[in-house]
C-alpha positions in Angstrom: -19.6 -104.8 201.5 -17.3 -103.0 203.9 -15.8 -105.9 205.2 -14.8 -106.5 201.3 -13.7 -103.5 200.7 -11.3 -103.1 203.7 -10.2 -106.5 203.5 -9.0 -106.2 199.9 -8.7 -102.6 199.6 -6.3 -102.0 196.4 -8.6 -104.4 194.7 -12.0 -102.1 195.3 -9.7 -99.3 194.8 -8.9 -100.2 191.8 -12.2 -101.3 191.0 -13.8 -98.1 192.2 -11.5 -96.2 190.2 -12.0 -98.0 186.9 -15.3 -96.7 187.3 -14.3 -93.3 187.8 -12.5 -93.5 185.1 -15.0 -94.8 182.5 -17.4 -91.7 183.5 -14.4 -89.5 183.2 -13.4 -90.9 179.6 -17.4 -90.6 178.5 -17.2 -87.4 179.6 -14.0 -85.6 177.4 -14.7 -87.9 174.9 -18.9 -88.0 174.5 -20.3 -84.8 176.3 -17.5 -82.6 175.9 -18.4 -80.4 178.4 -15.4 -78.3 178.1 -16.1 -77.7 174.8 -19.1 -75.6 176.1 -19.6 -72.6 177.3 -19.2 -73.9 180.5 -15.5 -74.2 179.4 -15.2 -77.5 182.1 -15.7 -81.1 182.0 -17.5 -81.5 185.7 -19.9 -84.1 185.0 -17.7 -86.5 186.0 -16.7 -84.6 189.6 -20.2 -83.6 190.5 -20.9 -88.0 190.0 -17.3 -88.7 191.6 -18.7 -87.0 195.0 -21.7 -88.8 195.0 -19.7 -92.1 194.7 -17.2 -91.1 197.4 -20.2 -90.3 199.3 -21.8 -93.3 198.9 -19.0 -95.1 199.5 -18.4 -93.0 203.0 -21.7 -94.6 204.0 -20.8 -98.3 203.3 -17.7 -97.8 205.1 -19.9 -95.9 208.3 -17.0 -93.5 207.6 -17.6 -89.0 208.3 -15.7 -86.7 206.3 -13.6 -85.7 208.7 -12.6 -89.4 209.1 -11.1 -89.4 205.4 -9.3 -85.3 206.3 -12.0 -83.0 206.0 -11.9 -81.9 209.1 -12.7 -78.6 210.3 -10.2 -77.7 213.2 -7.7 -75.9 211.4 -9.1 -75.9 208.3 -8.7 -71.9 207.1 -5.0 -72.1 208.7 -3.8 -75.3 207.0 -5.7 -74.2 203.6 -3.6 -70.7 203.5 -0.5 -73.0 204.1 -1.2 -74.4 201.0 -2.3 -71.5 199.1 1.1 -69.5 200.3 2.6 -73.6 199.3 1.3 -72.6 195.8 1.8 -68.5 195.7 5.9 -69.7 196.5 6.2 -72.3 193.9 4.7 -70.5 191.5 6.1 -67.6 191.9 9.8 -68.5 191.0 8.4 -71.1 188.5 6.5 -67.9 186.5 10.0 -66.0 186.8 12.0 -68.8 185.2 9.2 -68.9 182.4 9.5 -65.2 182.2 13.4 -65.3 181.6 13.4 -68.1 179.1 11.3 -66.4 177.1 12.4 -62.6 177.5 13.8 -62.5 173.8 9.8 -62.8 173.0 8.5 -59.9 174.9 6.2 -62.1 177.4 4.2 -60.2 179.4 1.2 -61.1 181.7 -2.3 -61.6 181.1 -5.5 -62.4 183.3 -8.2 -64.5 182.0 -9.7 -67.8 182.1 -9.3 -70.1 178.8 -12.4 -71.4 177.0 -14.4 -73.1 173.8 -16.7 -71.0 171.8 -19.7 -72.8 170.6 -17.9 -73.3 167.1 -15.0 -74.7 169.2 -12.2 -72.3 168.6 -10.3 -71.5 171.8 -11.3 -67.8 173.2 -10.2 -65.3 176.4 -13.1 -65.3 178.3 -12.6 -62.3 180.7 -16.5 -61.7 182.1 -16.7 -62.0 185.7 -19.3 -65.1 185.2 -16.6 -67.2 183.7 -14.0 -66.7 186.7 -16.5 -67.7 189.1 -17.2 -70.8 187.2 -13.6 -71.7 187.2 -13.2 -71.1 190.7 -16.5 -73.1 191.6 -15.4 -76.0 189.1 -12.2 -76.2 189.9 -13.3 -76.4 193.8 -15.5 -79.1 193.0 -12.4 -81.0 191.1 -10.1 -80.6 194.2 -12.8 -81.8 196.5 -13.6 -85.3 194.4 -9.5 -85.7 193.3 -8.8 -85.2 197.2 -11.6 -86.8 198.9 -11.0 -90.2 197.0 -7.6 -90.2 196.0 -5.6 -89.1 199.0 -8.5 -89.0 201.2 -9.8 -92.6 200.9 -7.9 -94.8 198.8 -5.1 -94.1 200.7 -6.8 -94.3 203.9 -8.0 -97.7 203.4 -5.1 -99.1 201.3 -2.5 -97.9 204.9 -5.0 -100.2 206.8 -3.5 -103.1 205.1 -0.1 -101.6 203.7 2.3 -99.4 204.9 2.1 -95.7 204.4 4.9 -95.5 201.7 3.2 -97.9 199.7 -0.2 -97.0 199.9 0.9 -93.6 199.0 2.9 -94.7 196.0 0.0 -96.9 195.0 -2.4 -94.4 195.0 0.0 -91.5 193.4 0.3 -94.5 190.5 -3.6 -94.5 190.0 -3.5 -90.7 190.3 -1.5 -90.5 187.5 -3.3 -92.5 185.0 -6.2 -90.2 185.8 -4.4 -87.6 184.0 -3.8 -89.8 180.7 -7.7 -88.9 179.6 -6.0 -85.4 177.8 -3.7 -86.3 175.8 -5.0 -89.4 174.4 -7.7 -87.1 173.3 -5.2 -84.7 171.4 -4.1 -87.9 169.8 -7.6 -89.5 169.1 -8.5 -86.5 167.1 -5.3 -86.0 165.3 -3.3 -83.2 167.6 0.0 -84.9 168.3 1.4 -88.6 167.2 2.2 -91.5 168.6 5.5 -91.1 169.9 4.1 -87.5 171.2 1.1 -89.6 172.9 3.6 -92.2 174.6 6.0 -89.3 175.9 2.9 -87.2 177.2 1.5 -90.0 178.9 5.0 -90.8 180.8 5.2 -87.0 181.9 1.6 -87.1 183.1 1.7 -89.9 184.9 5.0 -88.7 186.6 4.5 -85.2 187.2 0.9 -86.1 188.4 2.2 -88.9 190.7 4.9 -86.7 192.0 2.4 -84.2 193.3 -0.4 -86.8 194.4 2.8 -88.4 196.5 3.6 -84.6 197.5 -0.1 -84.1 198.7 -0.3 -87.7 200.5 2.7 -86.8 202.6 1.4 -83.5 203.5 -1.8 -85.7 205.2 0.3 -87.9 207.1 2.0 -84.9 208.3 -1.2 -82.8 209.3 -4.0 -85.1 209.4 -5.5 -83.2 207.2 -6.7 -82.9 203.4 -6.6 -79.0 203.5 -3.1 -77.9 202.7 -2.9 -80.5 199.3 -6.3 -78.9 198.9 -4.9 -75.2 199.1 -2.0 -76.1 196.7 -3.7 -78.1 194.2 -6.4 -75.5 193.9 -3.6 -72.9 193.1 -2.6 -75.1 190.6 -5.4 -75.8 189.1 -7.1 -72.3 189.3 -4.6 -70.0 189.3 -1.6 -71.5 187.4 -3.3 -73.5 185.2 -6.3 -71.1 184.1 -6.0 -67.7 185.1 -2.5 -66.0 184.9 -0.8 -66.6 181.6 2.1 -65.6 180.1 1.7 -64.3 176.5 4.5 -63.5 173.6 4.4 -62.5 170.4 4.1 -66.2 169.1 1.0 -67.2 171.0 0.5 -68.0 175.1 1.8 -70.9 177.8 4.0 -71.8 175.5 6.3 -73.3 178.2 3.1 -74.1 181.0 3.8 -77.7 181.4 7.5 -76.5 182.0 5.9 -74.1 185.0 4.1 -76.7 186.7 6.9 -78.7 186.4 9.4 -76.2 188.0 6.9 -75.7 190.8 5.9 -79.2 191.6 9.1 -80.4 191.8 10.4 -77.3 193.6 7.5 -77.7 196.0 8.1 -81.8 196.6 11.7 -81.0 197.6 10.1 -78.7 200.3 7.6 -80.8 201.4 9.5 -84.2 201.0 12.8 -82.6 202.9 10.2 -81.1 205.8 8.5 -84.9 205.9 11.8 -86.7 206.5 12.8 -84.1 209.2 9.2 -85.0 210.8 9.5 -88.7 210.0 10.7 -90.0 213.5 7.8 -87.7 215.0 4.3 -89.0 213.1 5.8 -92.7 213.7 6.8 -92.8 217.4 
């Protein structure tokens, strides 16, 4: 089986990621975890690590072999977080100014379902730890097997640019799952579908690429890890900006600002680097 897989390594990736996929799709669309009071679909994480893991054996591969590794780990994870903390910052002070004529102002909390399925605040300590642990768990499967080793085993037989465009292409489509729910149950069109899609699998590829470069640079999973967990936890779920017509109005345009924002950086520092991690 390894000699299959590393032989014809877009193929299994491919393969292995249809499978992901399927368990992810069952998940939003079947269990609907989110819509629990659990507030987060991590059924299909929790089984993602346990593939990757498997996988890991097959391939007589460590952890550390796919960026895990410890040396460095707490210094290269703050470079990410502080990655994030930058970004973010002057992407939440754009948001703030576009929508000054609304009277935004700040608030902390973590989104949710109630058990009749309207969306609540859910501001208990229990549910902040859950999206911290969830989210951590998220990170660790979206990492570990996109940028950690599809792209590991795809660079054996390509080179790194493509491997790393490949795999921010498959990234991508792993975002679609949300809004052809919102479409499946009647939230948005069809034309709204198609041009939500498109910016997923775009802004989604652009940071996968953003987080692949950063592991050529270091070697290491743990900065992509630091930023996409600010992302994901703190920009995604637990600062919002609210205004007298209703809250994260403009969130997709924050991420967007700070992902791009954050590429440039990143993209500008790898080409700077570039002659160094190929010599």
């Amino acid at each position: 089986m390894k000699k299959y897989i590393l032989n014809k390594p877009i193929l299994y990736s491919c393969l292995i990621f249809l499978i992901c996929l399927i368990i992810r799709i069952f998940e939003y669309f079947v269990i609907k975890t989110d819509e629990t009071l659990i507030s987060e679909n991590f059924i299909h994480k929790v089984l993602g690590i346990i593939i990757l893991i498997i996988l890991l054996n097959i391939l007589n591969y460590k952890f550390k072999d796919i960026g895990f590794k410890k040396k460095n780990f707490l210094k290269y994870l703050s470079y990410g977080l502080l990655l994030g903390l930058l970004c973010f910052g002057v992407a939440y002070l754009i948001e703030f100014f576009i929508l000054y004529s609304q009277a935004p102002h700040f608030e902390i909390y973590v989104n949710g379902f109630s058990l009749t399925g309207t969306e609540v605040k859910h501001t208990e300590l229990i549910f902040f730890i859950l999206c911290i642990v969830m989210n951590i768990l998220n990170v660790v499967m979206e990492e570990g097997m996109f940028r950690g080793l599809f792209l590991k085993i795809i660079n054996n037989k390509r080179s790194f640019l493509q491997a790393n465009l490949i795999v921010a292409l498959l990234f991508g489509v792993w975002h679609f799952v949300m809004p052809l729910r919102s479409f499946i149950y009647g939230e948005m069109n069809f034309m709204s579908l198609f041009i939500m899609m498109i910016g997923y699998i775009i802004l989604s590829g652009i940071m996968s690429f953003k987080w692949g470069l950063l592991y050529q640079m270091t070697d290491s999973l743990f900065i992509g890890i630091g930023d996409h967990l600010f992302n994901n936890i703190i920009a995604t779920n637990l600062i919002h900006i609210v205004t007298i017509s209703g809250a994260d109005e403009l969130q997709i345009v924050r991420i967007m600002i700070a992902q791009i924002l954050s590429f440039v950086i990143i993209y500008m520092i790898y080409r700077k680097n570039k002659e160094k991690l190929y010599s």
